[in-house]
N, C-alpha and C positions, 0 to 999 in steps of 0.2 A: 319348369318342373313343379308337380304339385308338392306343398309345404308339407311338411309332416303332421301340424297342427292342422294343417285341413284334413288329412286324408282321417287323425285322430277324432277332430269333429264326427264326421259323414259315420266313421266304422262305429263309434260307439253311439250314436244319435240311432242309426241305421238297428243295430241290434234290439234298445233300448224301444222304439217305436214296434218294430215290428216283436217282441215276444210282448207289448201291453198288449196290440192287437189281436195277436192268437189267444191269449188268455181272459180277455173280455168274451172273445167269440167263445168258447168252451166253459165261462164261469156259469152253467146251467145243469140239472141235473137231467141223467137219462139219456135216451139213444141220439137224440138232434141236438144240434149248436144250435145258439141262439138266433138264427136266421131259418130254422126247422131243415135243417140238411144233417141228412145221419152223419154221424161222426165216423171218422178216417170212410167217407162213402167209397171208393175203389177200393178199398178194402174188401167189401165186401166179395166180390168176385172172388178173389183169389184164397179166402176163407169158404165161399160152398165150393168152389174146385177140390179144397183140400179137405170140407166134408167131406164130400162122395169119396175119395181116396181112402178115408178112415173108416166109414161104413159102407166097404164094399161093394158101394155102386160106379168103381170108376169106370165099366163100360155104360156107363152113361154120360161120362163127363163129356161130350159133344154131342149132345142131346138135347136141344135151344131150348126145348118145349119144356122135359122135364128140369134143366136147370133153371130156367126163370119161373119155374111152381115152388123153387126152393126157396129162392130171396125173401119172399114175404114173412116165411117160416124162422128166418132168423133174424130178420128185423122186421117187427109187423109196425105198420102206419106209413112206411115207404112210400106207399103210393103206386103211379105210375112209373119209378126207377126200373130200368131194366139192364142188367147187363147180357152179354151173349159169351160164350163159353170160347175165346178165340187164343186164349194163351199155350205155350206149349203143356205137354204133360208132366213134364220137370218141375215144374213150379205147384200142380196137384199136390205133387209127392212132398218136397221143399215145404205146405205146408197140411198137411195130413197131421201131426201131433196139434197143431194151433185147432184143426179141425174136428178133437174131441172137446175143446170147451164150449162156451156161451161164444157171444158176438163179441161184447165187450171188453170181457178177460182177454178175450183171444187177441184184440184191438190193443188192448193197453200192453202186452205180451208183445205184440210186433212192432208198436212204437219201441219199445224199449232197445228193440234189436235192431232196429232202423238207424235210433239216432246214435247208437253207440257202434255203429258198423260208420256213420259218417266223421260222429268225432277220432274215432281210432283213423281213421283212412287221413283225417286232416292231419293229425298229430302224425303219423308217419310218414306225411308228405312234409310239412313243415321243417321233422328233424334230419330231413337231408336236405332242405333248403336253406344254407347257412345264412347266406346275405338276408332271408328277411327275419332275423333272430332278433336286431333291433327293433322291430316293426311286432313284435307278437301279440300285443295291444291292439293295435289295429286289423292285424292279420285274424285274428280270433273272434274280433268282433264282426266283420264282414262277412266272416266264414258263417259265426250263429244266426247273422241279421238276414245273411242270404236269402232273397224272396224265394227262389226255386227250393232249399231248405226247408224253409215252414209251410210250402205248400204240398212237397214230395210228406211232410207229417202230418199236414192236416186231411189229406188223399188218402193215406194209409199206402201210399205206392210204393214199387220197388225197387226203386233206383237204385236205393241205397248199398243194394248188392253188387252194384256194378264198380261202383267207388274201390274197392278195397285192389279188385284186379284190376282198374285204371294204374292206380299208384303202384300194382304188383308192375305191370309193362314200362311204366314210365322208367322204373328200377333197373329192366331190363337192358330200354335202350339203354341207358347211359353206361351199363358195363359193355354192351354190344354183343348180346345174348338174343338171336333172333328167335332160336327154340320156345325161348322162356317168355316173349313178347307173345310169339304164335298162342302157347299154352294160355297166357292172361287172353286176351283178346279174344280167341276159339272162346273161352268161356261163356262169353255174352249170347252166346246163343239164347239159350233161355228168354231173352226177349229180341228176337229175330230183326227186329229195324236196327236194334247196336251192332248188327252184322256189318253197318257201313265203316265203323271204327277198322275192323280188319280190313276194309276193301282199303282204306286211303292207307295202310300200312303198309300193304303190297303193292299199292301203286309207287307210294311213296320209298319204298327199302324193298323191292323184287329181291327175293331169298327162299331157295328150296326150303331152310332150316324153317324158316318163318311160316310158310306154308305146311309145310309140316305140323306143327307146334297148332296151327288154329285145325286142322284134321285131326290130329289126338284127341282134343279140347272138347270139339264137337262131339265126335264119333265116340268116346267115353259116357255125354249125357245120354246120347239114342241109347247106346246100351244098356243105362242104366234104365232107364225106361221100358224098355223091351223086359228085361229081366224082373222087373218091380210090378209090371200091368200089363203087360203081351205086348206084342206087337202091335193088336189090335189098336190099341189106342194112339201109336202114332201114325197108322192109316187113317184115322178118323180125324187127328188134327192137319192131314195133308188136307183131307176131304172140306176142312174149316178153310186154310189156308187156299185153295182153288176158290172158294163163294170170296174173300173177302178181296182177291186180286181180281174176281169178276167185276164187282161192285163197291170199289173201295170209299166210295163218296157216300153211297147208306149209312156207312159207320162214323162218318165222323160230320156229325152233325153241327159243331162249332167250330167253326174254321177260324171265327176269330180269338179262339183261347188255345190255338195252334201258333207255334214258333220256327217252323221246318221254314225251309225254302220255297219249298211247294206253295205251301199255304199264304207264304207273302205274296206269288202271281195269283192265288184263285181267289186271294179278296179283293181283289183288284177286278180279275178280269173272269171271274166267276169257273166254276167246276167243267170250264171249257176243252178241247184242242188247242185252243189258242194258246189256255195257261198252262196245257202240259208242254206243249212245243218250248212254252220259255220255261220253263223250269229244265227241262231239258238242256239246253241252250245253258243256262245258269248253272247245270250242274258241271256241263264242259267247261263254263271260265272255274268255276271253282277249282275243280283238279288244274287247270293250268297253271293259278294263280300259287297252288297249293305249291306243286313242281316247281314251281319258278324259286319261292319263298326256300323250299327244302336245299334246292343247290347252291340259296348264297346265304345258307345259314349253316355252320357247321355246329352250334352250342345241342347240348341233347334238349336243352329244355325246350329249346326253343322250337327243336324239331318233333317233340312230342307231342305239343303246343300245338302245332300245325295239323297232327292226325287227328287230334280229338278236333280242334275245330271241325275240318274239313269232317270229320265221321259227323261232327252233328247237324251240319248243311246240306250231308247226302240221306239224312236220314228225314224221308216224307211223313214222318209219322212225329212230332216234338211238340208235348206239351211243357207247360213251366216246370212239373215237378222236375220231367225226365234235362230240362238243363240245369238241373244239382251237377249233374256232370261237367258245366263247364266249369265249376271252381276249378280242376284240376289244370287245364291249361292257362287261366287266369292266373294262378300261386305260380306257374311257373315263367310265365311272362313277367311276372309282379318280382321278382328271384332274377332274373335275367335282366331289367332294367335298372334293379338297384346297383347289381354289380358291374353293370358298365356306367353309369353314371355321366351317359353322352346328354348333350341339350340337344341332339339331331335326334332323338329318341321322343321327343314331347308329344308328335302328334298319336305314338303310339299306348304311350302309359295315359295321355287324356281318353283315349276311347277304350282302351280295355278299361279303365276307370267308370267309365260312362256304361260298361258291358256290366256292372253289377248292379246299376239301377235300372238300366234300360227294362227287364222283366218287369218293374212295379207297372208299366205305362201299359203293360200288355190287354187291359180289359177295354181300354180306348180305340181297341182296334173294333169292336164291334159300332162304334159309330162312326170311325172315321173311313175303317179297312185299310187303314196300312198299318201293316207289324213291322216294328220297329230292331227287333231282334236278329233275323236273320241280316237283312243290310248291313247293322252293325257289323257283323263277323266276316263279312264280305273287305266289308271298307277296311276292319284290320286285316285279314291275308292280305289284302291289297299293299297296305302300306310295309307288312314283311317279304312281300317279294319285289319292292321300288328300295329298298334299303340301297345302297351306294358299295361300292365296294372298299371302299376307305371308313366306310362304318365298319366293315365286317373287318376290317384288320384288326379293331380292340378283341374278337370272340378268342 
């Protein structure tokens, strides 16, 4: 089992490097870090979305042509950056007040709501994790040092909205409240690939209640949508939606700064049939493994554990920021291992261990192509569905 002094080392080493790093990078004045990349750059997308929302052009917000006329206009010197207008219209709306300021203000405005949407989500996960209350040193520092963390802030991205209703459902399971899981999880819509999180929770726990709870969830944002900008606008992000499952490889141009499942077969074996057939294939052992793991594990954490993985292995779309999301299964593995305190448990607390640096290696994947991230999460469901059933007598 790793020593406490170690894991003390790594969390506060781990923190301590990575904010010198983001605070060199940003010690510059003006729109670019010091490597000329606009700061919080995916930001910017989601700030002219919520311009047009503010000034009245949201029948344009799926308008490729007139939105990318916009980008230059709020941040000029960009260059050849381009984003394309592929989010839902929920998120328009969501930031439409950000969308009356400057870039900047608006920038330092959504860092602020970002980082204190992750610290609050950590702190509320934390304080129903009793067993790692000795650990909060270390636990605190992992959590700040987290790569996916300071990349979801240096992105300007929006994970961080997802955090708050990961730890609403984890909540849920463990009182055994399927409605209330359905409600957190439905939520995620807004960014349409966390729809996998719901899939692995009905494969995983089939429950009318549960299904229910993510159609409220859903069916609540279209509405507000509908009523806030017409209709119109969510035919026009179907109309997105149809171009970008025609041609989903145009948009994603770096494969190797992708962490999905997908992405680990097509650096490999490039944007073939070959590599959909085995991601395919990968996605079946996945839910098997997933199933196998959930039947001989009865602890909630562990089975919570199991959806968010599995939601982020089914999900073909994972950059670093968007695995901010895995702290949540990690604290709860991390929580579950303390409190049984088995030595049959080693090989599982060294690779969730290894799943919080594994992200640093991820830019290595452009010269080797292999990502190292999804395998990881594989090899752990793996090792939680081989668990012994004389292990599962301590749960």
């Amino acid at each position: 089992m790793l020593k406490r002094s170690t894991l003390r080392l790594n969390a506060v080493s781990l923190a301590v490097a990575s904010f010198a790093v983001l605070a060199w990078l940003h010690a510059v004045p003006g729109l670019f870090d010091r490597f000329g990349t606009l700061r919080g750059v995916d930001f910017l997308q989601f700030y002219a979305a919520g311009w047009q929302v503010a000034h009245g052009q949201s029948s344009h917000l799926y308008d490729w042509d007139a939105f990318a006329r916009l980008l230059p206009t709020f941040a000029p010197g960009i260059g050849d950056l381009l984003f394309l207008s592929v989010y839902p219209p929920q998120l328009a709306l969501l930031f439409a007040p950000l969308g009356r300021l400057s870039y900047l203000p608006a920038l330092a405005l959504w860092t602020l709501v970002s980082v204190a949407l992750y610290l609050g989500s950590a702190r509320a996960l934390l304080r129903t994790l009793p067993a790692l209350e000795p650990y909060r040193l270390e636990a605190w520092c992992f959590a700040t040092g987290f790569t996916p963390f300071l990349q979801l802030v240096a992105h300007g991205q929006i994970a961080s909205l997802a955090l708050p209703l990961l730890v609403a459902a984890r909540y849920a399971l463990r009182v055994s409240q399927p409605l209330m899981v359905g409600l957190a999880l439905g939520s995620l819509i807004f960014k349409p690939q966390l729809g996998t999180f719901a899939l692995a929770a009905l494969v995983f726990w089939p429950s009318w209640r549960l299904l229910a709870g993510l159609t409220i969830a859903a069916t609540a944002q279209l509405v507000l949508v509908a009523v806030m900008l017409g209709t119109g606008s969510l035919g026009d992000y179907l109309g997105v939606v149809q171009r970008l499952a025609r041609s989903p490889g145009v948009f994603e141009h770096k494969l190797w700064a992708m962490h999905s499942l997908r992405s680990a077969f097509e650096l490999i074996l490039g944007q073939t049939r070959m590599a959909t057939a085995c991601w395919l294939l990968g996605v079946a052992g996945v839910v098997w493994l997933g199933r196998r793991a959930w039947s001989r594990h009865q602890s909630p954490d562990v089975r919570f554990a199991l959806i968010c993985l599995v939601g982020l292995l089914l999900n073909p779309h994972l950059y670093i920021y968007d695995l901010v999301l895995m702290a949540v299964p990690l604290a709860c593995l991390a929580a579950w291992l303390v409190e049984r305190h088995d030595a049959a448990d080693t090989s599982v607390q060294y690779l969730a261990f290894a799943l919080v640096w594994v992200p640093l290696l991820g830019p290595l994947a452009a010269i080797t192509h292999v990502q190292l991230t999804s395998p990881a999460m594989v090899a752990l469901l793996w090792l939680l569905a081989r668990s012994s059933t004389t292990i599962l007598g301590h749960e």
